[in-house]
C-alpha positions as CSV (number, residue, x, y, z in Angstrom):
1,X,36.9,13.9,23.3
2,X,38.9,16.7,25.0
3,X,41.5,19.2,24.3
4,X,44.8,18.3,25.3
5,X,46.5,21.2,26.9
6,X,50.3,20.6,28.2
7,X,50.6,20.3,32.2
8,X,54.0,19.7,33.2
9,X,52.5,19.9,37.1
10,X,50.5,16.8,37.1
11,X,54.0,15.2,36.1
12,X,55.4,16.2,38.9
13,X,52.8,15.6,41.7
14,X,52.4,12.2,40.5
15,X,56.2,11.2,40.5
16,X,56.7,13.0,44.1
17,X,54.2,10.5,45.3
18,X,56.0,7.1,44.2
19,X,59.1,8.1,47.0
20,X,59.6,6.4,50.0
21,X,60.9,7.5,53.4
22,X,64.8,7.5,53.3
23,X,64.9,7.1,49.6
24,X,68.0,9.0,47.8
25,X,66.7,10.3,44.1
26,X,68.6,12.3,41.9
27,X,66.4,14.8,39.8
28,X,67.3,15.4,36.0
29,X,67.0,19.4,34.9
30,X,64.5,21.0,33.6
31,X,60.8,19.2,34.4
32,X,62.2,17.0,36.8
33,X,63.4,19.7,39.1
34,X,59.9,20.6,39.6
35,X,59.2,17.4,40.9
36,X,60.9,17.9,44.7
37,X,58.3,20.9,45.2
38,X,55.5,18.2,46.0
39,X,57.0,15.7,47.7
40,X,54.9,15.5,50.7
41,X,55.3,16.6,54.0
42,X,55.5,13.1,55.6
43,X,57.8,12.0,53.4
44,X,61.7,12.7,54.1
45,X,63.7,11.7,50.6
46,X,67.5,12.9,49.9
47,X,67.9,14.4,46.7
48,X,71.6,14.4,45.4
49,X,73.4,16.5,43.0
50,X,75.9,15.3,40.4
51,X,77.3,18.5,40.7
52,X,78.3,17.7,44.2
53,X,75.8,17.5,47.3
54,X,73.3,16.2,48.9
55,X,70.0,17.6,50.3
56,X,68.2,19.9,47.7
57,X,65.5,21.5,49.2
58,X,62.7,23.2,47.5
59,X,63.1,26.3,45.2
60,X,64.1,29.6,46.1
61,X,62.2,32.5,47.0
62,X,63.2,36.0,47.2
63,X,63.5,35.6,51.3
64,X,66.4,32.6,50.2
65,X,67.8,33.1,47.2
66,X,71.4,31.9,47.3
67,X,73.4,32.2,43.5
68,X,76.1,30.6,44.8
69,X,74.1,27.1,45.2
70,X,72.8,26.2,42.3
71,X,71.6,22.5,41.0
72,X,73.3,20.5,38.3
73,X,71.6,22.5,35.7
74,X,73.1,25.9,37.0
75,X,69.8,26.3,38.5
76,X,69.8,28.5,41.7
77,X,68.2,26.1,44.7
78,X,67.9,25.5,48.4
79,X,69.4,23.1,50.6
80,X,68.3,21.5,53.4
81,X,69.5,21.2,57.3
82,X,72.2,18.9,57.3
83,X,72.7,19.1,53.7
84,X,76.6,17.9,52.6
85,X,78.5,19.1,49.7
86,X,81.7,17.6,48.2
87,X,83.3,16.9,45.2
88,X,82.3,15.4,41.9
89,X,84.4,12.2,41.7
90,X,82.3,11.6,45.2
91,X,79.3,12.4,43.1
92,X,79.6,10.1,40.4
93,X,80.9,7.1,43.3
94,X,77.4,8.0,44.5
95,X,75.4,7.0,40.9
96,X,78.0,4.3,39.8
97,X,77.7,2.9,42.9
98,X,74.2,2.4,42.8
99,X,73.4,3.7,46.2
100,X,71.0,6.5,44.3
101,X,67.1,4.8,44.5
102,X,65.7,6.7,41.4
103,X,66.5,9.0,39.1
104,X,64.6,11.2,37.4
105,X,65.0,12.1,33.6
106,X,63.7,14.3,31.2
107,X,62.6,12.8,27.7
108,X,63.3,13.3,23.8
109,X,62.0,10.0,22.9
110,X,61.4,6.6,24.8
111,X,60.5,3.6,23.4
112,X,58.5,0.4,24.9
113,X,62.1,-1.3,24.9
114,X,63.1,0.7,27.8
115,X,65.5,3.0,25.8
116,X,66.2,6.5,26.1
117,X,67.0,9.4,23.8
118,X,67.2,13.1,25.7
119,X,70.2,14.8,25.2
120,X,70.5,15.7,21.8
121,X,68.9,16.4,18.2
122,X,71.4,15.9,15.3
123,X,72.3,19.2,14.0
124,X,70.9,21.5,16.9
125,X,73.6,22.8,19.1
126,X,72.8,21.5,22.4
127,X,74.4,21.8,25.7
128,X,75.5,17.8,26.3
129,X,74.2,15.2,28.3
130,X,75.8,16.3,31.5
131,X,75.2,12.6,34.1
132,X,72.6,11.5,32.2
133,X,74.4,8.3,30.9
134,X,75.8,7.9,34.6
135,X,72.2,8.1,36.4
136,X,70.3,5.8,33.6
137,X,73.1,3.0,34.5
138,X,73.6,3.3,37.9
139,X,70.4,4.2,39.7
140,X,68.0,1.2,40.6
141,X,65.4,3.1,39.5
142,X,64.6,5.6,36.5
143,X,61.3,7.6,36.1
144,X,60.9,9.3,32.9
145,X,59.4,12.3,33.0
146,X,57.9,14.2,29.5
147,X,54.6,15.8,28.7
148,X,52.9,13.2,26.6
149,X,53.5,14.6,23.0
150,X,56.6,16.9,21.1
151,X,55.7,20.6,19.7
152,X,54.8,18.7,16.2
153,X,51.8,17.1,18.2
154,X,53.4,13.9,18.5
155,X,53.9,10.8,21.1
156,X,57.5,11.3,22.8
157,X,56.6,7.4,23.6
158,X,57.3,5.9,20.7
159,X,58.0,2.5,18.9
160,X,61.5,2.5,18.7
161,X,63.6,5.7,19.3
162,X,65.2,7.4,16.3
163,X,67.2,9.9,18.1
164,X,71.0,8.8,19.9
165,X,70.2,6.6,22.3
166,X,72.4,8.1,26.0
167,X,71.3,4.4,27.5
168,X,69.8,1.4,26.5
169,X,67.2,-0.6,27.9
170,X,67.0,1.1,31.9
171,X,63.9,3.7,31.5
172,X,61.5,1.2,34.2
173,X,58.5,3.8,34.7
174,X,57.4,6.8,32.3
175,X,55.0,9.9,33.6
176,X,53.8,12.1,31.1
177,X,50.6,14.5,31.7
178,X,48.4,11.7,30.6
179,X,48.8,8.5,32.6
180,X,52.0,7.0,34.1
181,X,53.5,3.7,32.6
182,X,55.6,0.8,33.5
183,X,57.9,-0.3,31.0
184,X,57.6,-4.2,30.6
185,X,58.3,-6.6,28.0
186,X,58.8,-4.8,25.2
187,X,55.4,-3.1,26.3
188,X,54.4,0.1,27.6
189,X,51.9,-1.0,30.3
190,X,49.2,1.9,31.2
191,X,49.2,2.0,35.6
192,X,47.1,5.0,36.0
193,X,45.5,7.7,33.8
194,X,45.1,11.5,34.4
195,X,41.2,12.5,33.5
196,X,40.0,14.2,31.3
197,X,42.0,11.7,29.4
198,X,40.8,8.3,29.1
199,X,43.0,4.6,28.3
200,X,41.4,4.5,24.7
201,X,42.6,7.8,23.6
202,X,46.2,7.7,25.4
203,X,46.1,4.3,23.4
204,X,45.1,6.1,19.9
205,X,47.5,8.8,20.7
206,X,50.8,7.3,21.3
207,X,53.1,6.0,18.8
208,X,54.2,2.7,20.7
209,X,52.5,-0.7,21.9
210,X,50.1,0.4,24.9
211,X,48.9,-2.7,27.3
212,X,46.4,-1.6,29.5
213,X,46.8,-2.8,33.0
214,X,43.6,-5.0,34.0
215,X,43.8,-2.6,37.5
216,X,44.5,0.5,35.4
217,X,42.7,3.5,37.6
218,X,42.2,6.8,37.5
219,X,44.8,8.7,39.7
220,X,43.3,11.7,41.9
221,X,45.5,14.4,42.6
């Protein structure tokens, strides 16, 4: 047994690490945007903006803090060398066009059917779903990304999603601060678990079908 305590880092690391060389990935806001601090240093990804560039760079320190450039969650960022901005009908030809390799999301609820709910709660005012439903549809890849459990103490990986749906059936990998998971056949199938947790209690702990993967490992960070 061991006490759960939240770690949206682990997320993070672990999703910077699935990238390829030359791959284009658009980050969600919020926990996603913390993910392109740990891609590593041998590994050159694009990441695109739906509000209209390409080639975020790392966070801002105080040495290059720009409020004029700011992310697609009015976040203030960095850009790259060679970094090109334009506008947003170019932006969205970019994710409809399914030239984006991954997307990254953040998570209300997702369920073992590959659904997704994360842009609103009925009856909480809430700022809209900005590309969301764009990104889920058109990138050929979408990471969810969600510390394992809600502020009630429950699984965001659930069943079967009760919340609006903003796509159906796309979310392919989910990385919470437990383990990460491969969405598969109505399944969610356990790839790798963070210690001090173990496959038997992210299995007791989640409210949704877990399948543990017969080369399940432990990931080192």
């Amino acid at each position: 047994m061991f006490e759960y305590k939240e770690d949206k880092t682990k997320i993070a690391k672990r999703i910077a690490r699935i990238f390829k060389d030359g791959d284009y990935v658009n980050l969600g806001i919020g926990l996603p945007t913390l993910v392109g601090n740990y891609v590593p240093e041998d590994v050159h990804i694009v990441l695109q903006s739906e509000n209209g560039f390409l080639g975020l760079g790392e966070a801002p320190g105080e040495e290059n803090f720009n409020p004029d450039i700011v992310n697609a969650g009015g976040v203030p960022c960095t850009i790259i060398e060679g970094a090109c901005f334009f506008d947003s009908a170019t932006s969205f030809g970019i994710i409809r066009g399914g030239h984006l390799d991954y997307t990254v999301l953040g998570v209300l609820e997702a369920d073992q059917e590959g659904n997704l709910a994360n842009y609103m709660i009925p009856g909480k005012m809430v700022p809209g779903m900005g590309g969301a439903m764009d990104l889920l549809t058109g990138a050929k890849k979408v990471i969810a990304a969600t510390v394992h459990f809600d502020k009630k103490g429950n699984s965001k990986m659930v069943h079967s999603c009760s919340l609006p749906l903003t796509a159906k059936g796309e979310v392919d990998i989910i990385v919470t601060d437990l383990g990460m998971f491969e969405v598969k056949e109505g399944n969610f199938i356990l790839k790798e678990y963070f210690a001090p947790a173990t496959p038997e209690w992210i299995v007791e702990n989640t409210r949704g079908n877990i399948v543990i993967d017969p080369e399940c490992r432990e990931f080192k960070f």
